[in-house]
C-alpha positions in Angstrom: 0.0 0.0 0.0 2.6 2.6 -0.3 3.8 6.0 1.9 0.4 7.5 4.1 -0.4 10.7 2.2 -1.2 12.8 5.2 -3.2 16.4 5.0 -3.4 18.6 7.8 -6.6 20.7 8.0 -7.5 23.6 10.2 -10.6 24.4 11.2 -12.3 27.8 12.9 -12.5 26.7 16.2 -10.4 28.1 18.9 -7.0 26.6 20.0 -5.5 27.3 23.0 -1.9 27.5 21.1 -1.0 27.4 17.5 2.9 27.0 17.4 2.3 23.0 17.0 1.9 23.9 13.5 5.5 24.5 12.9 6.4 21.1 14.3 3.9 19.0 12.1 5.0 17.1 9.4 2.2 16.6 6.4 1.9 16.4 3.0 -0.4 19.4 2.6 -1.1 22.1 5.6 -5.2 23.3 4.7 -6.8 25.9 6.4 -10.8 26.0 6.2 -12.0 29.6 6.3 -11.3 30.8 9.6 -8.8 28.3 10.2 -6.1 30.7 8.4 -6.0 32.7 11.7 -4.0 30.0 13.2 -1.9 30.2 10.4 -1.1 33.6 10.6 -0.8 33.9 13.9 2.2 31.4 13.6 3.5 33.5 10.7 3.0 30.6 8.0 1.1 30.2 5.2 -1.0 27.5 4.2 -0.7 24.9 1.2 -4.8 25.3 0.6 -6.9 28.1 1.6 -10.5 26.9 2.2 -13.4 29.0 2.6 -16.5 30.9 2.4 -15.3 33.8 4.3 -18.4 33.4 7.0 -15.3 33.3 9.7 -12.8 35.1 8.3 -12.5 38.8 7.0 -11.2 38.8 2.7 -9.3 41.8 3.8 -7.1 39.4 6.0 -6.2 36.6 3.5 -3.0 36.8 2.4 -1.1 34.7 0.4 -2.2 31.0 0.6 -0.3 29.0 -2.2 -3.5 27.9 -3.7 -7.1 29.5 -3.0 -10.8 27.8 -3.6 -13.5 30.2 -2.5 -17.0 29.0 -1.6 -20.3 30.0 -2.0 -21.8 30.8 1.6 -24.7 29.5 0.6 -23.6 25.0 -0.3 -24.6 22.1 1.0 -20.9 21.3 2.7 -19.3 23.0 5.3 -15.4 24.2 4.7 -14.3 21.2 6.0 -16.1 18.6 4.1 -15.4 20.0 1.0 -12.2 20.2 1.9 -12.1 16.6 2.9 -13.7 15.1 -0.6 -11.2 17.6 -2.3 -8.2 16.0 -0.9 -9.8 12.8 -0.9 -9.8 12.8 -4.4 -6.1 14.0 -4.7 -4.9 10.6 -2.7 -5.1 11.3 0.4 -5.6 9.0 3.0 -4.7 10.5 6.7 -6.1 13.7 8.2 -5.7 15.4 11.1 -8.0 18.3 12.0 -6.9 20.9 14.8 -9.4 23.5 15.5 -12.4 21.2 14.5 -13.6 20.2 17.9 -14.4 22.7 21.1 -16.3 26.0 19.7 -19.7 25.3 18.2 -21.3 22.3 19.1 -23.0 21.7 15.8 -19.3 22.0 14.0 -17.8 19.4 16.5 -21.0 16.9 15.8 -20.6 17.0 11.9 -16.7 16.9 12.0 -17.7 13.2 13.9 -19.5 13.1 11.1 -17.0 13.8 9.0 -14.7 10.9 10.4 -17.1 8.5 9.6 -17.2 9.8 6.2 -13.6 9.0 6.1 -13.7 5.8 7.5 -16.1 4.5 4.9 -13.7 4.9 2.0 -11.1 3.6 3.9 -9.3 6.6 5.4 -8.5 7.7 8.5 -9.3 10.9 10.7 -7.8 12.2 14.1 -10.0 15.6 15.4 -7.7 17.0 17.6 -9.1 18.8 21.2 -9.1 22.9 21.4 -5.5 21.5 23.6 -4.3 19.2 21.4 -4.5 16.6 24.1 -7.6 14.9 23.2 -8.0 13.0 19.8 -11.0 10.9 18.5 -11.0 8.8 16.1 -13.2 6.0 14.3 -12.2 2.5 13.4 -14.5 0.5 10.8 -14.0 -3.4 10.3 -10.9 -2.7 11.9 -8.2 -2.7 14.9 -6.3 0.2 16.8 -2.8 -1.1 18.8 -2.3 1.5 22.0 1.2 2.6 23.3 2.2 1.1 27.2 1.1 4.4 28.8 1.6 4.4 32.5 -1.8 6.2 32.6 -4.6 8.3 31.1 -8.1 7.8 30.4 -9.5 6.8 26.9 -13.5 6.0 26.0 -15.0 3.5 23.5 -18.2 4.2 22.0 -20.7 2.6 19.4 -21.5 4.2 16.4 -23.5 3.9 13.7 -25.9 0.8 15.0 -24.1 -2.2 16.8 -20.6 -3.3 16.5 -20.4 -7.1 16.7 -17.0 -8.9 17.4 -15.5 -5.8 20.0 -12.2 -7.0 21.7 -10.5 -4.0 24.5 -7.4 -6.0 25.8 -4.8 -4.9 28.3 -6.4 -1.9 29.5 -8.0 -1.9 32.9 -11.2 -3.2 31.7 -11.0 -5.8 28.6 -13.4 -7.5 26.9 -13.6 -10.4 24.6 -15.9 -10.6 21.7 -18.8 -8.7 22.5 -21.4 -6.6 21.0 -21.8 -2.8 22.0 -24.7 -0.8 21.0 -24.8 2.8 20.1 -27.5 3.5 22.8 -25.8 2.5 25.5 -22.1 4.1 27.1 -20.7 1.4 28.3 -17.0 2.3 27.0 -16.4 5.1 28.9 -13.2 5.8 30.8 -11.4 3.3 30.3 -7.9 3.3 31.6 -4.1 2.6 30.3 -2.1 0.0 32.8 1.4 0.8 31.1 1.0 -2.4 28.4 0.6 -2.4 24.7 -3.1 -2.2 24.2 -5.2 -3.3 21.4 -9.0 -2.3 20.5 -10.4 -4.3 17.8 -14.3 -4.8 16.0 -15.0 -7.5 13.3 -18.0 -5.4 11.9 -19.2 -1.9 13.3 -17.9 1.2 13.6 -15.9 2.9 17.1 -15.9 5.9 18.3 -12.3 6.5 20.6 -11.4 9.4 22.6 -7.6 9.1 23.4 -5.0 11.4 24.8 -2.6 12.1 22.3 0.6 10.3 21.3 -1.4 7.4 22.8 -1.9 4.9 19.5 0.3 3.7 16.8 -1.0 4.9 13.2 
């Protein structure tokens, strides 16, 4: 399967701190409308400039290497679009910083989002307003954990039932059961400094980790 094409996408939301950006590595650094803010507060410039201008003022775009502007009035927000853009350009890995916190609506369709992503195959991390907090989506799939001494991490149902759920060597495991997407039973889970592994033969997860806390 090849290198991971990875994109790097910001979002509108607020973020406690924006020098991370200088210390990312990605293929392609996106910024979705007012998203550019955290750009230019780090004194960078994006690959991709994003936007309907809803979040951000024209008068402070500067130069983004490449520009698509949208109609304020479409069916996708700046972040979808961006995502079925890059999509189509071969990429496979996203990470989204300033996509979760803010508006609660915007956080609930960039989960949406992830799924959308894990459909075709792809993968998503939405990073917290701190950077501390991911979630991410696994379809059909498995997630191996790093031996962290400690830290919390949930496990949710989405989308229906997922059949064939294995959590081993965290404090709580399980073995081959089913979890609905009506009932929390996942929830703070915690890391007991071994490798762990979450796995689901057919369903979808939702997993809220702390950072640094999985193996792509």
């Amino acid at each position: 399967g090849g290198r991971m094409k990875k994109a790097l996408i910001v979002g509108a939301c607020p973020l406690k701190d924006c020098s991370f950006l200088k210390e990312k590595k990605a293929d392609i650094f996106v910024a979705c409308d007012g998203g550019y803010n955290a750009f230019l507060s780090d004194n960078m410039e994006p690959d991709l400039f994003i936007g309907d201008f809803d979040t951000l003022d024209i008068k402070n775009l500067k130069h983004p290497k490449e520009k698509i502007a949208l109609p304020v009035r479409k069916d996708d927000t700046d972040t979808f679009f961006a995502v079925k853009y890059l999509l189509e350009k071969g990429y496979d890995t996203f990470e989204f910083y300033g996509c979760l916190g803010g508006k609660i609506e915007h956080t609930l369709a960039n989960i949406q989002v992830l799924f959308y992503l894990v459909k075709k195959g792809a993968k998503g991390y939405l990073f917290s307003e701190n950077n501390q907090i991911v979630v991410h989506m696994i379809h059909n799939s498995c997630i191996r954990l790093k031996p962290l001494k400690s830290g919390f991490l949930s496990v949710f149902s989405y989308n229906g039932k997922s059949k064939g759920v294995d959590i081993e060597n965290l404090l709580y495991t399980v073995k081959d059961i089913s979890m609905d997407d009506d009932v929390p039973l996942g929830i703070s889970n915690q890391f007991i400094a071994k490798e762990g592994r979450i796995s689901v033969k057919e369903g979808t997860l939702l997993l809220v980790l702390p950072k640094d806390s999985y193996y792509e």
